[in-house]
MARTITOR-985543 format. One record per residue (C-alpha): residue in one letter; x, z, y. Coordinates in steps of 0.2 Angstrom, whole numbers, plus 5000, padded with zeros to 4 digits. Example, Ala and Ser with C-alpha at 12.3 -4.5 7.8 and 13.67 -1.06 7.14 Angstrom:
2
A506250394978/S506850364995/
! end
This chain:
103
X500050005000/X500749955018/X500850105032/X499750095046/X500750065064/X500150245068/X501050335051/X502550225053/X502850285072/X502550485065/X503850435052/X505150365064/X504750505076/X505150625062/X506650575058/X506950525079/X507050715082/X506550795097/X507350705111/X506550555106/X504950455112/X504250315099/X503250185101/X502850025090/X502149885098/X501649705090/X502949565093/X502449385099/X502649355082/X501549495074/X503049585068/X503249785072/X504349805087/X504949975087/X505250075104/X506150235105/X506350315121/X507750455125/X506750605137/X508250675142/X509250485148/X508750365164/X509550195166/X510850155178/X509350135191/X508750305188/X506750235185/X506650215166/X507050315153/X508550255140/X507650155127/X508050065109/X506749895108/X507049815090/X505949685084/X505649675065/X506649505061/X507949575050/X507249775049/X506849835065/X506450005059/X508350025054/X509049925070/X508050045081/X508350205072/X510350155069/X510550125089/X509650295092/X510850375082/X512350295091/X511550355107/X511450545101/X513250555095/X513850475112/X512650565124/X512150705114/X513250775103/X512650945100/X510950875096/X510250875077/X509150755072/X508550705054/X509150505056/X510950575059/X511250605041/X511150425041/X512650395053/X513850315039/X512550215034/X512250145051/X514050145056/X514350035040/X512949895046/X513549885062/X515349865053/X514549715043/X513649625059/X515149625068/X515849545055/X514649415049/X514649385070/X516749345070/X516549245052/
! end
């Protein structure tokens, strides 16, 4: 059975931890496009909040929540988050793309 858009965005806040924000939206091309916003970051223009947007082309669950990870270690360290204990898992495909991009 497939998980509605609503358990899918409990699950990724879940494992998002407390500084995070998520939100899934419908992409132009009807896949999930997921949202995670940072509460405790603005941009360099000080009116938004530091956000991950990753559509669902490749596995945009895993795109999103693996550049949310990257943003805790470097901006908050001290912060504990379930997704973390992901961190070599994530560190490893970012290892791959960079990669498959100089191949």
């Amino acid at each position: 059975m497939v998980a509605s858009r609503s358990a899918r965005a409990r699950k990724a806040s879940a494992e998002a931890g407390t500084l995070a924000t998520v939100r899934i939206d419908l992409a132009s091309d009807e896949s999930f496009a997921y949202r995670i916003d940072c509460t405790a970051c603005r941009t360099a223009g000080g009116r938004s909040p530091w956000s991950t947007y990753r559509r669902g082309e490749d596995n945009g669950y895993l795109a999103a929540m693996d550049r949310w990870s990257f943003h805790l270690v470097a901006k908050h360290p001290d912060e504990q988050a379930p997704c973390l204990a992901y961190l070599g898992e994530a560190q490893q495909r970012l290892q791959e793309r960079r990669e498959g991009r100089e191949a």
